[in-house]
MDTraj code that builds the backbone (N, CA, C; nanometers):
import mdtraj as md
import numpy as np

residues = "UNK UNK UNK UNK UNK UNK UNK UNK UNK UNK UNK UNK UNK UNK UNK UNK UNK UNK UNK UNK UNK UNK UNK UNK UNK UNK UNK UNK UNK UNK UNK UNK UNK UNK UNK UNK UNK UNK UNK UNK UNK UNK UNK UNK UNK UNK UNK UNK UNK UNK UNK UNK UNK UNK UNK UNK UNK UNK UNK UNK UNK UNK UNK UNK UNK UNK UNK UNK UNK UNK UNK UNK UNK UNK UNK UNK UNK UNK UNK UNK UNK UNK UNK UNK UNK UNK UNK UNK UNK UNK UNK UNK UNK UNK UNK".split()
xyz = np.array([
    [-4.4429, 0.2155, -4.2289],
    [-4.3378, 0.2921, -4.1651],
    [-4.2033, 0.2307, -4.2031],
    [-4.1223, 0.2866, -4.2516],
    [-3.9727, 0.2413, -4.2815],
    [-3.8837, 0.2557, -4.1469],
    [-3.7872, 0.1746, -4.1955],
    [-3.7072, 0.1533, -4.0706],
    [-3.5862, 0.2860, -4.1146],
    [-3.4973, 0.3108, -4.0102],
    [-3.3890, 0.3911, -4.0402],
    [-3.2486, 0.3515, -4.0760],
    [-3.1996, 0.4479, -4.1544],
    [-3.0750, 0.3255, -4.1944],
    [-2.9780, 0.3728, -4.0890],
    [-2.8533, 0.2972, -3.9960],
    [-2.7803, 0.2735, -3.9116],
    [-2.5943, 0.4378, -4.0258],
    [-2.5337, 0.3897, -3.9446],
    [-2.4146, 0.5006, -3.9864],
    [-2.3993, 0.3972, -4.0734],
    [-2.3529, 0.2786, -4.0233],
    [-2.3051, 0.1958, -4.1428],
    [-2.3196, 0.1852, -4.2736],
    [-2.4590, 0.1545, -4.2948],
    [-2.5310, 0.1671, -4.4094],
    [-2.5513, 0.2882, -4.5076],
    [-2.5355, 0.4248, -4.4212],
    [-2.5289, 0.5217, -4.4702],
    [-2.3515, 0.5548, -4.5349],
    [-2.2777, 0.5379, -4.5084],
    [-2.1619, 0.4938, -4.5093],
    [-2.1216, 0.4241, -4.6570],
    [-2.1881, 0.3268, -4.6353],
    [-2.1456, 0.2054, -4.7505],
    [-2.2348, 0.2514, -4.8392],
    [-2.3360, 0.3560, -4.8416],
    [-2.4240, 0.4001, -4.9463],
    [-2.3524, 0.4823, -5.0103],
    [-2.2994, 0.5739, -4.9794],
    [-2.2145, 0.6642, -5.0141],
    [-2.1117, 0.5816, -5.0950],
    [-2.0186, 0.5058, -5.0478],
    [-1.8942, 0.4781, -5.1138],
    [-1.9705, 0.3925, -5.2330],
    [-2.1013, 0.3574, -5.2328],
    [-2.1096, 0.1827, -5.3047],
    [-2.1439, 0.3440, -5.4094],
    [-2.2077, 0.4712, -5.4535],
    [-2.2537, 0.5741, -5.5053],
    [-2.1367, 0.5893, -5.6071],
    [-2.0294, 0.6449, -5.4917],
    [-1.8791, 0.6725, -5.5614],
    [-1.7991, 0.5889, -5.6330],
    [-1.8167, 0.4696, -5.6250],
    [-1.7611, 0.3520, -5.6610],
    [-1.8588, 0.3280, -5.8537],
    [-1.9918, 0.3051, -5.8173],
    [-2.0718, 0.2933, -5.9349],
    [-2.0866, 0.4113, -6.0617],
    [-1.9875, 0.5379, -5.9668],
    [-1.9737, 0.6654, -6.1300],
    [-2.0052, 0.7496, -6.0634],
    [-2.0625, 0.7949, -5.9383],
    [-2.0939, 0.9406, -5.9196],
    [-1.9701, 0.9749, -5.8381],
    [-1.9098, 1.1100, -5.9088],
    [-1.8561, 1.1555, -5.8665],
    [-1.8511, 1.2857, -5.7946],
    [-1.9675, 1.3779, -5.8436],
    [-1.9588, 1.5196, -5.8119],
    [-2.0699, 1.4797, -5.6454],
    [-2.0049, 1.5721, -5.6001],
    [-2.1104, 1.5970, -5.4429],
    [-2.2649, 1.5911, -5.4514],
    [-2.3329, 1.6739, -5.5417],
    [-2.4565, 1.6425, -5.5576],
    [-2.4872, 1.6026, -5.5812],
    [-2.3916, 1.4546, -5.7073],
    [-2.5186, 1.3396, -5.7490],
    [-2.4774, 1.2599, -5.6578],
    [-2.3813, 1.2657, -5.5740],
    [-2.3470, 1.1489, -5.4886],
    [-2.4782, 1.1514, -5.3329],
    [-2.5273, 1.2851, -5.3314],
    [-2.6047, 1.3559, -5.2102],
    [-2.6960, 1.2714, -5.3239],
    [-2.8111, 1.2733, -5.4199],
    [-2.8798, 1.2697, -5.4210],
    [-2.8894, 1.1144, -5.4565],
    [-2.7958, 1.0162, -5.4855],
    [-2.7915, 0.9138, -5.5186],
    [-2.8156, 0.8034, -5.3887],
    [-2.7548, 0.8672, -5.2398],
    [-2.7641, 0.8340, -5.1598],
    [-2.8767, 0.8683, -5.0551],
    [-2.9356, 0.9544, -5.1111],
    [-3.0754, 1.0086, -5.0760],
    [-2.9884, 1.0495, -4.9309],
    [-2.9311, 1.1594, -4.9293],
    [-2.8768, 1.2159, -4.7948],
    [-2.9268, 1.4018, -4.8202],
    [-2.8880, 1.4391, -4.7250],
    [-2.9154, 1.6285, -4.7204],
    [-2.7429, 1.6631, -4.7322],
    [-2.7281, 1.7598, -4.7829],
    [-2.6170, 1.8326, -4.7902],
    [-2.4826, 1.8106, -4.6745],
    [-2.5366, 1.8883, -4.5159],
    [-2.4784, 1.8862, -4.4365],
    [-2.4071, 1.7893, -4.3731],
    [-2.5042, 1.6638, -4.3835],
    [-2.4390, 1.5305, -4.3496],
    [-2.3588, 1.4143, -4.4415],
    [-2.3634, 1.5060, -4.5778],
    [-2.3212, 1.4169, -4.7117],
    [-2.1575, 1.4778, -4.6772],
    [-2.1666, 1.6115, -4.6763],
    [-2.0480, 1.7228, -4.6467],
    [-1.9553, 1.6041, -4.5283],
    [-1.9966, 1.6049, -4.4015],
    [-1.9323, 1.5212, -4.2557],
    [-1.8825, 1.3517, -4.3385],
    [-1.9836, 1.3174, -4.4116],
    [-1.9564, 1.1745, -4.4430],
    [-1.8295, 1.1866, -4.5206],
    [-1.8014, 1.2659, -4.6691],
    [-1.7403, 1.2913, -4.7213],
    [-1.6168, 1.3001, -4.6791],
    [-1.5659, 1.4371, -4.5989],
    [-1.4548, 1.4378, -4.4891],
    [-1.4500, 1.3146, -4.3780],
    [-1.4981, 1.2408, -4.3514],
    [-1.4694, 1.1377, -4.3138],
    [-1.3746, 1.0424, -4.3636],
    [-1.4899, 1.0094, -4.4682],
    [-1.3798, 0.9337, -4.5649],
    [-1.2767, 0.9704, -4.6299],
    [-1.2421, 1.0648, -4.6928],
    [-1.1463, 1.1114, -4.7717],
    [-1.0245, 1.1500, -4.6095],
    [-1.0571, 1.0962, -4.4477],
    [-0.9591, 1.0717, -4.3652],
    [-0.9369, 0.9818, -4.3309],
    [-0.9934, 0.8478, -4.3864],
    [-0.9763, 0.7286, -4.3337],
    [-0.9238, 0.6813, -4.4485],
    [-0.9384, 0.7659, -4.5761],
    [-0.8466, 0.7265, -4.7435],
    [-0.9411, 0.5921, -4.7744],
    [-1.0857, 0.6265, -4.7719],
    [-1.1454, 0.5122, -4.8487],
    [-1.2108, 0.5828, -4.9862],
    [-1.1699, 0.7055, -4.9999],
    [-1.1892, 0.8144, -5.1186],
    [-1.1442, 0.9160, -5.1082],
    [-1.0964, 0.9661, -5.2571],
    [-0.9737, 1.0092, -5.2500],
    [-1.0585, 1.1808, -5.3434],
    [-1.0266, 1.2825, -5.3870],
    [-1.0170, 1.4219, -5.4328],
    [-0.9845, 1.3722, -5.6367],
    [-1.0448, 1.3917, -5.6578],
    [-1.0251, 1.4172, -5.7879],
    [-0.9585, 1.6022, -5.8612],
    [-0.8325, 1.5671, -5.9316],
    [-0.8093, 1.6750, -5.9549],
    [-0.8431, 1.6662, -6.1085],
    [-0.9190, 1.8046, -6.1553],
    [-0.9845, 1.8306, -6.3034],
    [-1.0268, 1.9615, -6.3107],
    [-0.9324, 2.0195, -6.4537],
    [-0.9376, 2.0934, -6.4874],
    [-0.8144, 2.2161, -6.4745],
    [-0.7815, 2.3073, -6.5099],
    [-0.7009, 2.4095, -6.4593],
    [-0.7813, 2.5210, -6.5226],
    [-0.8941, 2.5551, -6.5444],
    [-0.9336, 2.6772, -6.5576],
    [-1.0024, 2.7829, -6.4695],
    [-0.9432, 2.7341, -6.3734],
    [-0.9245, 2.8127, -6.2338],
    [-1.0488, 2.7727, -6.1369],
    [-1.1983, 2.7644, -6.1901],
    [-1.2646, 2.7019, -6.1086],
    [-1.2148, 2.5568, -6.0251],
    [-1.3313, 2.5734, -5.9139],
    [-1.2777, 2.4889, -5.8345],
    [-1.3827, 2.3087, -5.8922],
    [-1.3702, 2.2414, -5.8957],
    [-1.4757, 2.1197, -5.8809],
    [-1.4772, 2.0097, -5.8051],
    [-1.5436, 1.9926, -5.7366],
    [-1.4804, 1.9077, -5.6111],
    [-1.5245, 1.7496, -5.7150],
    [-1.4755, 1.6384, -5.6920],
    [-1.5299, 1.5243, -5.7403],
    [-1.4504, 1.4290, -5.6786],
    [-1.5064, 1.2924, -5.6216],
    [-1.4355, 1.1982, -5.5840],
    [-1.4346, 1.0890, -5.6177],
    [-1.3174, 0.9964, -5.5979],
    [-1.3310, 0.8342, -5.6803],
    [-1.2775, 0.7839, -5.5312],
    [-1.3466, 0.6278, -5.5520],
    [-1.2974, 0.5536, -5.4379],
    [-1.1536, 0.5147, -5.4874],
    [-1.0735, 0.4357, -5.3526],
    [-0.9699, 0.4184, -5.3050],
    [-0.9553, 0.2247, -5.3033],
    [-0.8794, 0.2312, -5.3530],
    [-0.8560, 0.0430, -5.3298],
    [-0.9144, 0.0237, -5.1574],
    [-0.8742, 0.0872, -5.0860],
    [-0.8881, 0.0335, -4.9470],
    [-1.0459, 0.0453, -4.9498],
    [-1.1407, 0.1778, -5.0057],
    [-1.2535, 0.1826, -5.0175],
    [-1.3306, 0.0361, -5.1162],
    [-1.2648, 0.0234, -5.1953],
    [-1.3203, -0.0760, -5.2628],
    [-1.3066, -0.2020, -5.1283],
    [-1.1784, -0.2644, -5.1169],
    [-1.1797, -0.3552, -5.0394],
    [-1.3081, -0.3567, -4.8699],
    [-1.3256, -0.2206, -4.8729],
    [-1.4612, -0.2078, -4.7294],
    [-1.5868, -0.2839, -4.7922],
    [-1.5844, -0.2114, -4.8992],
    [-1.7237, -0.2255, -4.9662],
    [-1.7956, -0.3867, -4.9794],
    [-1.5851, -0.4434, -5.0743],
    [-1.6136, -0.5844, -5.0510],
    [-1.6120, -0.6641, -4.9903],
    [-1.5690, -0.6496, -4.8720],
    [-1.5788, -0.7343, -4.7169],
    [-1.7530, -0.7006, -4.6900],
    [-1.8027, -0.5829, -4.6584],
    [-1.9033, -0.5621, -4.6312],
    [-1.9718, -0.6791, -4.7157],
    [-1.9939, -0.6163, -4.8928],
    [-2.1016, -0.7368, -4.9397],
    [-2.0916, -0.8569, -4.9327],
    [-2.0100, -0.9214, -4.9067],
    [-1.9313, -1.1089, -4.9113],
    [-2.0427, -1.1219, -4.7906],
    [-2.0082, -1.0446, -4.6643],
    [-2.0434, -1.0195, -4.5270],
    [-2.2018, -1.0473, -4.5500],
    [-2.2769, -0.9929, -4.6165],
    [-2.4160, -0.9238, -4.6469],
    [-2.4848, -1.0608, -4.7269],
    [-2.3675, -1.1352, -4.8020],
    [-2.3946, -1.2257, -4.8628],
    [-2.3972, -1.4110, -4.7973],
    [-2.2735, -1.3239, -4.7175],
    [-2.2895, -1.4852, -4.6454],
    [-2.4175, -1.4786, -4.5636],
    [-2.4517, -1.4304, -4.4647],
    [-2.5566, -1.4334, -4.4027],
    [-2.6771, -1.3824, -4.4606],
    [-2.6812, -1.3579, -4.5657],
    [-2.8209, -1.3615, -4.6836],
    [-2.9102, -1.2436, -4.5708],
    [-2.8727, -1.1203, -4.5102],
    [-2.9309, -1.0387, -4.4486],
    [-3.0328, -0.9729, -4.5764],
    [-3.1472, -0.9745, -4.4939],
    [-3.2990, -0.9246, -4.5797],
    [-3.3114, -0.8030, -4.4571],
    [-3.4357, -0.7077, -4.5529],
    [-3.4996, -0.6285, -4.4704],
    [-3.5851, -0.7131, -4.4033],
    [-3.5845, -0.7051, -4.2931],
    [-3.6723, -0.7315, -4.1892],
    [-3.8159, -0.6756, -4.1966],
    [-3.9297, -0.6840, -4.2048],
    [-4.0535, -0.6043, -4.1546],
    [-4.0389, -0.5505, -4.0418],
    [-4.0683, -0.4185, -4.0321],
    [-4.1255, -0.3051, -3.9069],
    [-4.2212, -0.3586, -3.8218],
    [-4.2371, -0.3737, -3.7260],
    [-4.3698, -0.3776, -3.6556],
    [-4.4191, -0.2790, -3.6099],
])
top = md.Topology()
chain = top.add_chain()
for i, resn in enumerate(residues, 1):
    res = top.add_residue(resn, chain, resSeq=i)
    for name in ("N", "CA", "C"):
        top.add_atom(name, md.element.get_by_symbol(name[0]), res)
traj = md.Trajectory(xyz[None], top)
């Protein structure tokens, strides 16, 4: 039985996604192993707290949504792992 991942983690999955090259919504949904609806909420989240920002591309009138992280996003990411690192946090076993 797997454990569930917390907001946090879901969170920092996403940005660590956007950060490593995915930019379009669906590889970022599927990179983070999330469903649509809640990739959609995470997304607008962030792009209001400016830890990722709207990519503008193209002018041939379609629309493409794509996003890149944000220095402030980078700096979460890297407090988080330093964080992750100092205390050498492992998965735990389920009981």
């Amino acid at each position: 039985m797997s454990s569930r991942r917390s907001k946090v983690e879901i969170y920092l999955t996403v940005l660590k996604a956007i950060r490593d090259g995915e930019s379009r919504p669906t590889r970022i949904m599927y990179s983070a192993n999330l469903s649509w609806k809640p990739l959609t909420q995470i997304l607008d989240s962030l792009e209001k707290e400016e830890l990722i920002k709207p990519i503008e591309e193209g002018c041939d009138g379609r629309s493409k949504n794509r996003y890149g992280i944000t220095e402030k996003g980078e700096s979460v990411l890297g407090y988080f792992e330093k964080t992750k690192e100092i205390f050498e946090i492992e998965s735990l076993p389920v009981y």
